[in-house]
C-alpha positions as semicolon CSV with decimal commas, in nm:
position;residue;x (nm);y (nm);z (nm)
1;X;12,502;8,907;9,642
2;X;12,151;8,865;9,559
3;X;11,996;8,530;9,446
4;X;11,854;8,439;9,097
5;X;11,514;8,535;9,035
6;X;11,209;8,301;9,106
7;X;10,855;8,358;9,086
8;X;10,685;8,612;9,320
9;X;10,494;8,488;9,617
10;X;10,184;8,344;9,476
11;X;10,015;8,328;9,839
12;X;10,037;8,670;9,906
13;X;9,959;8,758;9,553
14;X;9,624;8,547;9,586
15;X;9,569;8,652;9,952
16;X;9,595;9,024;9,826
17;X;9,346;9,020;9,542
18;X;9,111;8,800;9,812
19;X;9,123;9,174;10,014
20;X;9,005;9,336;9,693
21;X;8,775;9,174;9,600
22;X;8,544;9,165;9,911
23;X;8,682;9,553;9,969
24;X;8,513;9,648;9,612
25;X;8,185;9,427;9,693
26;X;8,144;9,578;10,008
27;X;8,219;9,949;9,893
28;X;7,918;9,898;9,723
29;X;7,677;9,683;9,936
30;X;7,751;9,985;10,192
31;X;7,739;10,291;9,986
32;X;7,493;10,185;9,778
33;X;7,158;10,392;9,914
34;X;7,383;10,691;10,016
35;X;7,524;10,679;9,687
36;X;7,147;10,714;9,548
37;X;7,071;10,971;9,769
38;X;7,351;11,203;9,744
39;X;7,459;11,153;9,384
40;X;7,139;10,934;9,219
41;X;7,407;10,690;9,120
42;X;7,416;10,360;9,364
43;X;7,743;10,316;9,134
44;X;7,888;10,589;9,249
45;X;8,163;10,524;9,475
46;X;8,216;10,157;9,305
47;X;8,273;10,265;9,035
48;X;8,556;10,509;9,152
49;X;8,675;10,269;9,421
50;X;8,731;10,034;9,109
51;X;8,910;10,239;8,886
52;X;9,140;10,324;9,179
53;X;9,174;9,920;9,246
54;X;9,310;9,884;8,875
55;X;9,524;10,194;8,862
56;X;9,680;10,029;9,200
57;X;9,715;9,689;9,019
58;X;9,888;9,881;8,761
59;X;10,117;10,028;9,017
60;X;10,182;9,688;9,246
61;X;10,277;9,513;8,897
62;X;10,527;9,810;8,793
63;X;10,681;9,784;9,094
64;X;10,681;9,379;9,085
65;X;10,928;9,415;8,809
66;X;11,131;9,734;8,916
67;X;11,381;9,620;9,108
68;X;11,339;9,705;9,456
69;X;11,734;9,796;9,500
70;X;11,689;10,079;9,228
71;X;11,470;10,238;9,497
72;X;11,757;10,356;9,717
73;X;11,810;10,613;9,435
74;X;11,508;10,779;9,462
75;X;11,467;10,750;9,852
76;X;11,577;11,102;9,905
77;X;11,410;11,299;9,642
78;X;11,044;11,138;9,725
79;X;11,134;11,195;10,102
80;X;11,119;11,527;10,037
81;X;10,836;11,583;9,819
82;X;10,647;11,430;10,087
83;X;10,723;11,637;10,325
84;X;10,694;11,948;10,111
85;X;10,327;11,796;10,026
86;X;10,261;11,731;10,389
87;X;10,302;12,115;10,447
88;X;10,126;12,266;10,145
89;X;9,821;12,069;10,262
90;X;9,823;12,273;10,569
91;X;9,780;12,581;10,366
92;X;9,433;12,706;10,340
93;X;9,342;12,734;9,951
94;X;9,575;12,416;9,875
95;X;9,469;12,138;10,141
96;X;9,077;12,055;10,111
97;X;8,910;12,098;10,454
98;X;8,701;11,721;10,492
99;X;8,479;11,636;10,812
100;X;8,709;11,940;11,003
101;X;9,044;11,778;10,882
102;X;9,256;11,898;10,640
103;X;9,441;11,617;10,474
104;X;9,385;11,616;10,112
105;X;9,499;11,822;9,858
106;X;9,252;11,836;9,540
107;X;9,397;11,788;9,207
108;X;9,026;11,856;9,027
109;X;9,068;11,512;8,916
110;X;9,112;11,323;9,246
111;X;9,180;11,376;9,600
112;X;9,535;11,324;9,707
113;X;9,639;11,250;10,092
114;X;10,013;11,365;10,124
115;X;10,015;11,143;10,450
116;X;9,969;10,808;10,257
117;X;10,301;10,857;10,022
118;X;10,484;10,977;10,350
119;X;10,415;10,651;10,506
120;X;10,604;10,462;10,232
121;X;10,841;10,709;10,185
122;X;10,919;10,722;10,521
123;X;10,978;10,305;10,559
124;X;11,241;10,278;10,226
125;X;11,388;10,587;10,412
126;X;11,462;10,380;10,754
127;X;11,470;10,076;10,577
128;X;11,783;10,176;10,339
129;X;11,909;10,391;10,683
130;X;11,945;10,140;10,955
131;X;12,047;9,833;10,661
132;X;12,393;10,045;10,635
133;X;12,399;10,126;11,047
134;X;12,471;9,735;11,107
135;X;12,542;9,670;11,462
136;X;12,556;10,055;11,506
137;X;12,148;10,058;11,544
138;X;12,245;9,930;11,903
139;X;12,386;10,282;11,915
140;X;12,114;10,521;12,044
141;X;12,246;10,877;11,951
142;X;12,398;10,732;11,579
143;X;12,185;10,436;11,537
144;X;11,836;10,553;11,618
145;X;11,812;10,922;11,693
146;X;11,831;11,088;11,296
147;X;11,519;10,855;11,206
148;X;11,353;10,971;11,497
149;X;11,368;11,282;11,429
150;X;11,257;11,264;11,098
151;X;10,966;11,036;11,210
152;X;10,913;11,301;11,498
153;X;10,859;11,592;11,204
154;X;10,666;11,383;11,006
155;X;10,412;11,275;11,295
156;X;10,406;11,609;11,388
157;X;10,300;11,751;11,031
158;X;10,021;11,471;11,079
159;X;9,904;11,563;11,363
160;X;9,809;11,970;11,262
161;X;9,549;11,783;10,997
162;X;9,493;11,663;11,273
163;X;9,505;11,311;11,195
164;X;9,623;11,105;11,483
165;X;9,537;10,740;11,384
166;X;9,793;10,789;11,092
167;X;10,064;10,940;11,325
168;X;10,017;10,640;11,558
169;X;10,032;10,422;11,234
170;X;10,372;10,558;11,075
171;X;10,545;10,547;11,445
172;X;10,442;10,194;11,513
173;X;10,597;10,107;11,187
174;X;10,891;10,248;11,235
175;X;10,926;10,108;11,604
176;X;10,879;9,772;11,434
177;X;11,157;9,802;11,191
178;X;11,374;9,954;11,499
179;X;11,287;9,649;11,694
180;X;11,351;9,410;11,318
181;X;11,677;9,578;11,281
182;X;11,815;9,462;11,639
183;X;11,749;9,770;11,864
184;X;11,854;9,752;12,224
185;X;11,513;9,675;12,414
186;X;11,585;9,933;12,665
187;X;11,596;10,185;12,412
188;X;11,286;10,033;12,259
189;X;11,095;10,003;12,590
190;X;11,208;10,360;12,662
191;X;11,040;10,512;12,302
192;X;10,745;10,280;12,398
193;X;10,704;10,470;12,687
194;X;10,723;10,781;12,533
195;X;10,502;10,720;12,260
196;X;10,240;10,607;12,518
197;X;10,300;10,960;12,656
198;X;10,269;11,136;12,325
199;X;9,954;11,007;12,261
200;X;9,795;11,025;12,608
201;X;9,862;11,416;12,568
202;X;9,754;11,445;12,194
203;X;9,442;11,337;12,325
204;X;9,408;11,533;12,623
205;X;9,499;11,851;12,457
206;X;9,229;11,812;12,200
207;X;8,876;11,843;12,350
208;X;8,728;11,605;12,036
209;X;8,959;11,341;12,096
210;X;8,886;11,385;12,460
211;X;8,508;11,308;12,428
212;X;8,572;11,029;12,178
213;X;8,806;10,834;12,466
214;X;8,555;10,922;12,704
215;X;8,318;10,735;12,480
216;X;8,489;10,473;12,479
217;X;8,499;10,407;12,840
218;X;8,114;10,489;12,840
219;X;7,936;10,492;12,486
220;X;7,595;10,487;12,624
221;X;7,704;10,834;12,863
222;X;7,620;11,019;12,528
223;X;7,440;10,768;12,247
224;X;7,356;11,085;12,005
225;X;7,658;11,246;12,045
226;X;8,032;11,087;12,061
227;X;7,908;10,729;12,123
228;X;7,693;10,709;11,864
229;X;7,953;10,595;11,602
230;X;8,055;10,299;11,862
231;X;7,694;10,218;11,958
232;X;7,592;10,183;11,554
233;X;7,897;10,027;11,480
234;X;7,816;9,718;11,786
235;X;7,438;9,738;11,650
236;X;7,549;9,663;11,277
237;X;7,791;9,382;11,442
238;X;7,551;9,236;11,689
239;X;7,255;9,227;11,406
240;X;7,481;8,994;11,206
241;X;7,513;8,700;11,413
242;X;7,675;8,403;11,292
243;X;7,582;8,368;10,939
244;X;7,513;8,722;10,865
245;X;7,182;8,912;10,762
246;X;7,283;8,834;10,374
247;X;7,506;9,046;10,174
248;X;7,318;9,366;10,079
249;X;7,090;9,289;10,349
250;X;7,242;9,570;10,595
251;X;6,982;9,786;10,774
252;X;7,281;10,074;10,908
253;X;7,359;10,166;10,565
254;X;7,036;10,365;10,573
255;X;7,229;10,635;10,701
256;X;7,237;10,529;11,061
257;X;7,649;10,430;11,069
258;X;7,788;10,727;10,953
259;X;8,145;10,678;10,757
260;X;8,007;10,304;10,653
261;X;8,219;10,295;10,373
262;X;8,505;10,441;10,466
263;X;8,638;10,369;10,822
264;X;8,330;10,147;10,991
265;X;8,325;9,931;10,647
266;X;8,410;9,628;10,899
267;X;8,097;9,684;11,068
268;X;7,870;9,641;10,757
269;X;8,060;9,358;10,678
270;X;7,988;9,229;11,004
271;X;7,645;9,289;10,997
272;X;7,620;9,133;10,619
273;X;7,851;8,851;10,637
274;X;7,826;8,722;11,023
275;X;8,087;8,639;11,238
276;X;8,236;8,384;10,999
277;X;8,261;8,624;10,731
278;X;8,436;8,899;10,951
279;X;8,658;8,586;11,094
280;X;8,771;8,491;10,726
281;X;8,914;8,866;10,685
282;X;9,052;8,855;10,980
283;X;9,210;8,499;10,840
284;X;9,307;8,677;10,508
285;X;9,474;8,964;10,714
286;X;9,690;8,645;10,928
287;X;9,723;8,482;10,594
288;X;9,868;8,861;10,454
289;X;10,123;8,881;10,755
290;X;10,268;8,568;10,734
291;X;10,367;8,556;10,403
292;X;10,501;8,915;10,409
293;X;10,706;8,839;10,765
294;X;10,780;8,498;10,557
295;X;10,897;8,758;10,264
296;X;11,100;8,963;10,504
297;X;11,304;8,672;10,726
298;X;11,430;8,468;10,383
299;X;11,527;8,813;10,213
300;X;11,858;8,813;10,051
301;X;11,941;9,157;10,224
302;X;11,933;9,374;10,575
303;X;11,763;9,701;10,328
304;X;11,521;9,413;10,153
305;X;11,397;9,237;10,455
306;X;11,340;9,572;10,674
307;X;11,133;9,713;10,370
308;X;10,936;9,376;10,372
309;X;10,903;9,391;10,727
310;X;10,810;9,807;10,703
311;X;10,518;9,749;10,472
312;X;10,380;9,435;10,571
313;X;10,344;9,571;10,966
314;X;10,192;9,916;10,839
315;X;9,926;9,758;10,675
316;X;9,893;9,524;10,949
317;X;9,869;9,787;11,213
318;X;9,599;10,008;11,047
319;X;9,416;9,681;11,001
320;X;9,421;9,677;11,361
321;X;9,352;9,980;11,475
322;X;9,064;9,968;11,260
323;X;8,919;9,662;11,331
324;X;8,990;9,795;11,766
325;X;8,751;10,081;11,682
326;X;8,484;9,894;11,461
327;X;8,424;9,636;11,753
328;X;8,475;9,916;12,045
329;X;8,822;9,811;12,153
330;X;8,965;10,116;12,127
331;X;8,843;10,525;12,108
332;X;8,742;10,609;11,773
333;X;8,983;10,718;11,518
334;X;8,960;10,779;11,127
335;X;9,168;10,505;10,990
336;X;9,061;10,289;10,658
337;X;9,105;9,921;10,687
338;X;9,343;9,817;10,424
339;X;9,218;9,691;10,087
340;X;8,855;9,694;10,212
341;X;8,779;10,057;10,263
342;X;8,704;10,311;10,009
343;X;8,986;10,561;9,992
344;X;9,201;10,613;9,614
345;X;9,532;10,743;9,780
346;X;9,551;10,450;10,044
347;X;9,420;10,205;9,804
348;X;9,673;10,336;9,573
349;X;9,958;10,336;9,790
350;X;9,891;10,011;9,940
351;X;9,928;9,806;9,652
352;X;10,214;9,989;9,510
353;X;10,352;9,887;9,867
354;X;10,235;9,499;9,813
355;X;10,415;9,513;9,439
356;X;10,763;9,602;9,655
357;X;10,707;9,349;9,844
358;X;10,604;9,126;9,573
359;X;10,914;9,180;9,354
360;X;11,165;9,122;9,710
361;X;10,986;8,776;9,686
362;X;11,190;8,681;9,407
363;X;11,464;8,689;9,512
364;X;11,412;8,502;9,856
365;X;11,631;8,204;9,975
366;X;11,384;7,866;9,898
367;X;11,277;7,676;10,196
Protein backbone atom coordinates (compact mmCIF):
# COMPACT_ATOMS: atom_id res chain seq x y z
CA UNK A 1 0.00 0.00 0.00
CA UNK A 2 1.34 3.14 -1.22
CA UNK A 3 2.01 6.22 1.02
CA UNK A 4 0.17 9.62 1.01
CA UNK A 5 1.32 12.03 -1.39
CA UNK A 6 4.07 14.69 -0.60
CA UNK A 7 5.73 17.10 -2.69
CA UNK A 8 7.99 15.94 -5.58
CA UNK A 9 11.71 16.04 -5.14
CA UNK A 10 12.58 19.63 -5.30
CA UNK A 11 16.48 18.76 -5.69
CA UNK A 12 16.15 16.88 -8.62
CA UNK A 13 13.53 19.17 -9.96
CA UNK A 14 16.10 22.18 -9.53
CA UNK A 15 19.13 20.01 -10.50
CA UNK A 16 17.15 19.12 -13.79
CA UNK A 17 16.23 22.57 -15.02
CA UNK A 18 20.18 23.51 -13.93
CA UNK A 19 20.93 20.79 -17.11
CA UNK A 20 18.63 22.88 -19.26
CA UNK A 21 19.49 25.69 -18.88
CA UNK A 22 23.29 25.53 -19.65
CA UNK A 23 22.16 22.71 -22.48
CA UNK A 24 20.00 25.64 -24.28
CA UNK A 25 22.93 28.35 -23.70
CA UNK A 26 25.37 26.21 -25.06
CA UNK A 27 23.22 24.91 -28.11
CA UNK A 28 23.60 28.24 -29.08
CA UNK A 29 27.11 29.54 -28.10
CA UNK A 30 28.11 26.33 -30.33
CA UNK A 31 25.85 26.44 -33.24
CA UNK A 32 25.74 29.82 -33.50
CA UNK A 33 28.23 30.60 -36.75
CA UNK A 34 27.17 27.23 -38.37
CA UNK A 35 23.76 28.22 -37.84
CA UNK A 36 24.63 31.57 -39.90
CA UNK A 37 26.27 29.82 -42.41
CA UNK A 38 24.02 27.08 -43.26
CA UNK A 39 20.64 28.61 -42.54
CA UNK A 40 21.54 32.71 -42.09
CA UNK A 41 19.80 32.33 -38.78
CA UNK A 42 22.44 32.12 -35.64
CA UNK A 43 18.89 31.31 -33.94
CA UNK A 44 18.42 28.55 -35.68
CA UNK A 45 18.89 25.52 -33.75
CA UNK A 46 18.03 27.57 -30.33
CA UNK A 47 15.29 28.33 -31.20
CA UNK A 48 14.16 24.69 -32.06
CA UNK A 49 16.20 23.19 -29.23
CA UNK A 50 13.89 25.54 -27.06
CA UNK A 51 10.66 24.78 -28.23
CA UNK A 52 11.59 21.10 -27.81
CA UNK A 53 12.82 22.03 -24.00
CA UNK A 54 9.15 23.38 -23.30
CA UNK A 55 7.21 20.73 -25.14
CA UNK A 56 9.44 18.28 -22.77
CA UNK A 57 8.53 20.42 -19.68
CA UNK A 58 5.08 19.95 -20.78
CA UNK A 59 5.57 16.26 -20.94
CA UNK A 60 7.80 15.78 -17.47
CA UNK A 61 4.85 17.82 -15.69
CA UNK A 62 1.99 15.51 -17.30
CA UNK A 63 3.64 12.75 -16.22
CA UNK A 64 4.44 14.37 -12.60
CA UNK A 65 0.78 14.10 -11.98
CA UNK A 66 -0.16 10.79 -13.89
CA UNK A 67 0.27 8.33 -11.65
CA UNK A 68 3.13 6.25 -12.39
CA UNK A 69 1.12 2.84 -11.43
CA UNK A 70 -1.45 3.66 -14.32
CA UNK A 71 1.58 3.01 -16.56
CA UNK A 72 1.52 -0.78 -16.22
CA UNK A 73 -1.60 -0.50 -18.45
CA UNK A 74 -0.10 0.85 -21.26
CA UNK A 75 3.34 -1.04 -20.95
CA UNK A 76 2.40 -3.50 -23.58
CA UNK A 77 0.76 -1.53 -26.24
CA UNK A 78 3.78 1.21 -26.36
CA UNK A 79 6.22 -1.87 -26.26
CA UNK A 80 5.05 -2.67 -29.34
CA UNK A 81 4.71 0.40 -31.22
CA UNK A 82 8.25 0.77 -30.53
CA UNK A 83 9.30 -1.97 -31.91
CA UNK A 84 7.06 -1.72 -34.94
CA UNK A 85 8.71 1.98 -35.25
CA UNK A 86 12.15 0.56 -34.75
CA UNK A 87 11.55 -1.55 -37.97
CA UNK A 88 9.74 0.87 -40.28
CA UNK A 89 12.79 3.12 -39.79
CA UNK A 90 14.81 0.52 -41.44
CA UNK A 91 12.74 0.82 -44.50
CA UNK A 92 14.15 2.95 -47.17
CA UNK A 93 11.45 5.77 -48.04
CA UNK A 94 10.26 5.80 -44.21
CA UNK A 95 13.59 6.06 -42.04
CA UNK A 96 15.68 9.35 -43.05
CA UNK A 97 19.27 8.36 -43.97
CA UNK A 98 21.55 11.08 -41.50
CA UNK A 99 25.53 11.11 -41.54
CA UNK A 100 25.15 7.17 -43.13
CA UNK A 101 22.69 6.14 -40.27
CA UNK A 102 19.31 5.59 -40.54
CA UNK A 103 17.57 6.33 -37.31
CA UNK A 104 14.96 8.86 -37.76
CA UNK A 105 11.84 8.74 -39.24
CA UNK A 106 10.59 12.31 -40.65
CA UNK A 107 7.21 13.42 -39.76
CA UNK A 108 7.64 16.84 -42.12
CA UNK A 109 7.26 18.53 -38.92
CA UNK A 110 10.10 17.02 -36.84
CA UNK A 111 12.47 14.25 -36.81
CA UNK A 112 11.50 11.30 -34.71
CA UNK A 113 14.20 8.60 -33.37
CA UNK A 114 12.16 5.31 -32.73
CA UNK A 115 15.26 4.24 -30.55
CA UNK A 116 14.70 7.00 -27.86
CA UNK A 117 10.87 5.83 -26.97
CA UNK A 118 12.26 2.14 -27.04
CA UNK A 119 14.61 2.99 -24.33
CA UNK A 120 11.77 3.98 -21.97
CA UNK A 121 9.55 1.61 -23.16
CA UNK A 122 11.81 -0.96 -22.73
CA UNK A 123 12.70 0.02 -18.72
CA UNK A 124 8.63 0.20 -17.51
CA UNK A 125 8.65 -3.13 -19.51
CA UNK A 126 11.46 -4.86 -17.14
CA UNK A 127 10.65 -2.70 -14.49
CA UNK A 128 6.80 -3.91 -14.14
CA UNK A 129 8.42 -7.65 -15.30
CA UNK A 130 10.97 -8.54 -12.74
CA UNK A 131 8.70 -6.34 -9.71
CA UNK A 132 6.13 -9.47 -10.10
CA UNK A 133 9.25 -12.25 -10.56
CA UNK A 134 10.19 -11.59 -6.70
CA UNK A 135 12.82 -13.93 -5.61
CA UNK A 136 12.25 -15.79 -8.96
CA UNK A 137 14.79 -13.12 -10.77
CA UNK A 138 17.43 -15.41 -8.98
CA UNK A 139 15.99 -17.85 -11.51
CA UNK A 140 18.00 -17.60 -14.78
CA UNK A 141 15.75 -19.39 -17.43
CA UNK A 142 12.23 -17.72 -15.67
CA UNK A 143 13.70 -14.80 -13.99
CA UNK A 144 16.02 -13.26 -16.54
CA UNK A 145 15.95 -14.96 -19.90
CA UNK A 146 12.27 -13.41 -21.53
CA UNK A 147 13.76 -9.76 -20.88
CA UNK A 148 16.77 -10.75 -22.48
CA UNK A 149 15.46 -11.66 -25.24
CA UNK A 150 13.43 -8.86 -25.76
CA UNK A 151 16.44 -6.56 -24.94
CA UNK A 152 18.47 -8.90 -27.39
CA UNK A 153 15.75 -7.93 -30.39
CA UNK A 154 15.67 -4.57 -29.49
CA UNK A 155 19.63 -4.05 -29.48
CA UNK A 156 19.68 -5.85 -32.45
CA UNK A 157 17.08 -3.56 -34.39
CA UNK A 158 19.60 -0.77 -33.08
CA UNK A 159 22.33 -1.96 -34.26
CA UNK A 160 21.15 -2.27 -38.38
CA UNK A 161 20.84 1.85 -38.02
CA UNK A 162 23.64 1.10 -37.03
CA UNK A 163 23.71 2.84 -33.87
CA UNK A 164 25.85 1.11 -31.34
CA UNK A 165 26.31 3.72 -28.50
CA UNK A 166 22.44 3.43 -27.98
CA UNK A 167 22.51 -0.45 -28.00
CA UNK A 168 25.31 -0.32 -25.39
CA UNK A 169 23.08 2.32 -23.56
CA UNK A 170 19.64 0.31 -23.36
CA UNK A 171 21.70 -3.05 -22.29
CA UNK A 172 23.59 -1.35 -19.54
CA UNK A 173 20.29 -0.19 -18.27
CA UNK A 174 18.77 -3.11 -18.20
CA UNK A 175 21.86 -4.98 -16.59
CA UNK A 176 21.47 -2.35 -13.88
CA UNK A 177 17.92 -3.01 -13.06
CA UNK A 178 18.89 -6.95 -13.28
CA UNK A 179 21.61 -6.29 -10.83
CA UNK A 180 18.74 -3.61 -8.62
CA UNK A 181 16.29 -6.36 -8.70
CA UNK A 182 18.67 -9.00 -6.85
CA UNK A 183 20.19 -11.04 -9.77
CA UNK A 184 22.56 -13.83 -8.94
CA UNK A 185 26.12 -12.22 -9.64
CA UNK A 186 27.20 -15.21 -11.49
CA UNK A 187 24.54 -14.78 -13.85
CA UNK A 188 25.33 -11.09 -13.94
CA UNK A 189 29.12 -11.56 -14.33
CA UNK A 190 28.31 -14.17 -16.98
CA UNK A 191 25.99 -11.46 -19.29
CA UNK A 192 28.88 -9.02 -18.46
CA UNK A 193 31.03 -11.17 -20.18
CA UNK A 194 29.00 -11.61 -22.97
CA UNK A 195 28.14 -8.20 -23.55
CA UNK A 196 31.91 -7.41 -23.55
CA UNK A 197 31.93 -10.02 -26.37
CA UNK A 198 29.04 -8.54 -28.27
CA UNK A 199 30.52 -5.42 -28.55
CA UNK A 200 34.16 -6.40 -29.21
CA UNK A 201 32.61 -8.16 -32.43
CA UNK A 202 30.12 -5.32 -33.39
CA UNK A 203 33.12 -3.45 -33.73
CA UNK A 204 35.30 -5.71 -35.46
CA UNK A 205 32.76 -6.62 -37.99
CA UNK A 206 32.25 -3.04 -38.99
CA UNK A 207 35.32 -1.53 -40.74
CA UNK A 208 34.12 2.28 -39.45
CA UNK A 209 33.91 1.31 -36.03
CA UNK A 210 37.16 -0.48 -36.53
CA UNK A 211 39.14 2.69 -37.54
CA UNK A 212 37.37 4.80 -34.89
CA UNK A 213 38.85 2.20 -31.96
CA UNK A 214 41.96 2.24 -33.72
CA UNK A 215 41.86 5.97 -33.21
CA UNK A 216 41.48 5.77 -30.12
CA UNK A 217 44.48 3.85 -29.27
CA UNK A 218 46.41 6.26 -31.71
CA UNK A 219 44.52 9.59 -32.72
CA UNK A 220 47.51 11.22 -34.10
CA UNK A 221 48.09 7.70 -36.59
CA UNK A 222 45.44 9.54 -38.81
CA UNK A 223 44.70 13.44 -37.52
CA UNK A 224 42.52 14.23 -40.87
CA UNK A 225 40.84 11.23 -40.95
CA UNK A 226 39.27 9.09 -37.87
CA UNK A 227 41.23 11.00 -35.18
CA UNK A 228 40.36 14.13 -36.10
CA UNK A 229 37.06 14.26 -34.08
CA UNK A 230 39.25 13.15 -30.83
CA UNK A 231 42.18 15.47 -31.65
CA UNK A 232 39.55 18.71 -32.02
CA UNK A 233 37.62 17.58 -29.32
CA UNK A 234 41.22 17.56 -26.73
CA UNK A 235 42.14 20.97 -28.65
CA UNK A 236 38.69 22.66 -27.71
CA UNK A 237 39.31 21.06 -24.03
CA UNK A 238 42.94 21.88 -23.64
CA UNK A 239 42.29 25.68 -25.03
CA UNK A 240 39.95 26.15 -22.07
CA UNK A 241 42.09 25.85 -19.17
CA UNK A 242 40.87 26.57 -15.86
CA UNK A 243 38.60 29.43 -16.16
CA UNK A 244 37.61 28.98 -19.69
CA UNK A 245 38.18 31.21 -22.91
CA UNK A 246 34.66 33.07 -21.99
CA UNK A 247 31.36 31.83 -23.02
CA UNK A 248 30.93 32.48 -26.77
CA UNK A 249 34.53 32.82 -26.93
CA UNK A 250 35.06 29.20 -28.63
CA UNK A 251 37.47 29.16 -31.61
CA UNK A 252 36.28 25.12 -32.79
CA UNK A 253 32.88 26.23 -33.46
CA UNK A 254 34.28 27.70 -36.67
CA UNK A 255 33.67 24.53 -38.16
CA UNK A 256 36.76 22.78 -36.97
CA UNK A 257 34.78 20.19 -34.26
CA UNK A 258 32.44 18.73 -36.37
CA UNK A 259 29.01 17.53 -34.46
CA UNK A 260 29.73 20.57 -31.78
CA UNK A 261 26.34 20.75 -30.93
CA UNK A 262 25.20 17.60 -30.92
CA UNK A 263 27.50 14.84 -29.48
CA UNK A 264 31.04 16.91 -28.76
CA UNK A 265 28.77 19.80 -27.05
CA UNK A 266 30.99 18.89 -23.81
CA UNK A 267 33.95 19.91 -25.60
CA UNK A 268 32.78 23.52 -26.40
CA UNK A 269 31.72 23.73 -23.07
CA UNK A 270 35.02 22.83 -22.05
CA UNK A 271 36.71 25.07 -24.10
CA UNK A 272 34.14 28.08 -23.03
CA UNK A 273 33.63 27.42 -19.48
CA UNK A 274 37.17 25.83 -18.20
CA UNK A 275 37.66 23.04 -16.19
CA UNK A 276 35.46 24.37 -13.38
CA UNK A 277 32.65 24.84 -15.58
CA UNK A 278 32.86 21.24 -17.14
CA UNK A 279 33.48 20.04 -13.28
CA UNK A 280 30.10 21.76 -12.14
CA UNK A 281 28.17 19.53 -14.89
CA UNK A 282 29.82 16.87 -14.01
CA UNK A 283 28.60 17.94 -10.20
CA UNK A 284 25.00 18.51 -11.56
CA UNK A 285 25.12 15.00 -13.27
CA UNK A 286 26.36 13.45 -9.34
CA UNK A 287 23.84 15.81 -7.92
CA UNK A 288 21.08 14.13 -10.76
CA UNK A 289 22.08 10.47 -9.64
CA UNK A 290 21.79 10.78 -6.21
CA UNK A 291 18.61 12.07 -5.86
CA UNK A 292 17.14 9.68 -8.47
CA UNK A 293 19.05 6.43 -6.68
CA UNK A 294 17.72 8.45 -3.42
CA UNK A 295 14.14 8.33 -5.40
CA UNK A 296 14.52 4.68 -6.20
CA UNK A 297 15.83 3.06 -2.57
CA UNK A 298 12.81 4.98 -0.38
CA UNK A 299 10.16 3.94 -3.14
CA UNK A 300 7.04 2.54 -1.77
CA UNK A 301 7.23 -0.39 -4.38
CA UNK A 302 9.64 -3.24 -6.15
CA UNK A 303 7.85 -1.86 -9.98
CA UNK A 304 8.40 2.00 -8.57
CA UNK A 305 11.90 1.80 -7.37
CA UNK A 306 13.25 -0.38 -10.49
CA UNK A 307 11.62 2.33 -12.85
CA UNK A 308 13.45 5.02 -10.70
CA UNK A 309 16.46 3.12 -10.78
CA UNK A 310 15.87 2.30 -14.92
CA UNK A 311 15.73 5.96 -15.83
CA UNK A 312 17.98 7.58 -13.57
CA UNK A 313 21.07 4.99 -14.72
CA UNK A 314 20.12 5.47 -18.55
CA UNK A 315 20.59 8.93 -18.41
CA UNK A 316 23.50 8.48 -16.30
CA UNK A 317 25.19 6.07 -18.60
CA UNK A 318 24.85 8.10 -21.87
CA UNK A 319 26.19 10.94 -19.78
CA UNK A 320 29.08 8.81 -19.52
CA UNK A 321 29.72 7.45 -22.47
CA UNK A 322 29.58 10.81 -23.75
CA UNK A 323 31.61 12.61 -21.62
CA UNK A 324 34.46 9.03 -22.25
CA UNK A 325 34.46 10.11 -25.91
CA UNK A 326 34.55 14.03 -25.54
CA UNK A 327 37.80 13.75 -23.32
CA UNK A 328 39.26 10.59 -25.44
CA UNK A 329 38.47 7.90 -22.90
CA UNK A 330 36.80 5.85 -25.01
CA UNK A 331 36.43 5.23 -29.23
CA UNK A 332 34.09 7.60 -30.62
CA UNK A 333 30.48 6.96 -30.68
CA UNK A 334 27.31 9.17 -31.55
CA UNK A 335 25.66 9.57 -28.26
CA UNK A 336 24.03 13.11 -26.99
CA UNK A 337 24.83 14.06 -23.49
CA UNK A 338 21.63 14.32 -21.66
CA UNK A 339 19.87 17.68 -21.28
CA UNK A 340 22.86 19.51 -22.83
CA UNK A 341 22.90 18.34 -26.39
CA UNK A 342 20.71 19.38 -29.14
CA UNK A 343 18.48 16.50 -30.14
CA UNK A 344 14.13 16.99 -29.88
CA UNK A 345 13.38 13.15 -29.48
CA UNK A 346 16.04 12.61 -26.62
CA UNK A 347 15.35 15.90 -25.15
CA UNK A 348 11.82 14.95 -25.34
CA UNK A 349 12.01 11.66 -23.95
CA UNK A 350 14.30 12.51 -21.25
CA UNK A 351 12.22 14.74 -19.42
CA UNK A 352 9.10 12.83 -19.87
CA UNK A 353 11.46 10.14 -18.14
CA UNK A 354 12.51 12.80 -15.21
CA UNK A 355 8.47 13.66 -14.77
CA UNK A 356 8.11 9.58 -13.89
CA UNK A 357 10.50 9.85 -11.77
CA UNK A 358 9.36 13.04 -10.39
CA UNK A 359 5.77 11.92 -9.63
CA UNK A 360 7.40 8.26 -7.80
CA UNK A 361 8.95 11.02 -5.50
CA UNK A 362 5.78 11.58 -3.91
CA UNK A 363 5.11 8.99 -2.71
CA UNK A 364 8.58 8.06 -1.07
CA UNK A 365 9.00 6.96 2.64
CA UNK A 366 10.46 10.49 4.53
CA UNK A 367 13.87 10.24 5.92
Amino acid sequence: MRLRKRPPDFVLFLTVLMLLAVGLVMVFSSSEYVTMVRYGDSFYFFKRQLLWALLGLVGMFFMMHFDYYRLKRWIGPIVCLGFFLLVAVLIPGIGQVVNGSRRWIDLGFMNFSPAELVKICLIMFVAFGLSKKGEKVEDFKDGLLPYLIVMGMAALLILLQPDLGTAIVLCGTIFVMFFAAGAKLSHLGGLMGFGVLGVCAAIYLEPYRMKRFLAFLDPEADPQGTGYHIIQSLYALGSGGLFGMGLGQSKQKFLYLPENHTDFIYAILGEELGFIGASLVVLLFIMFVWRGLKIAVTSPDPFASLLATGITCGIALQALINMGVVTGSMPVTGVPLPFISYGGTSLLFTLMGIGIVLNISKYTTPR
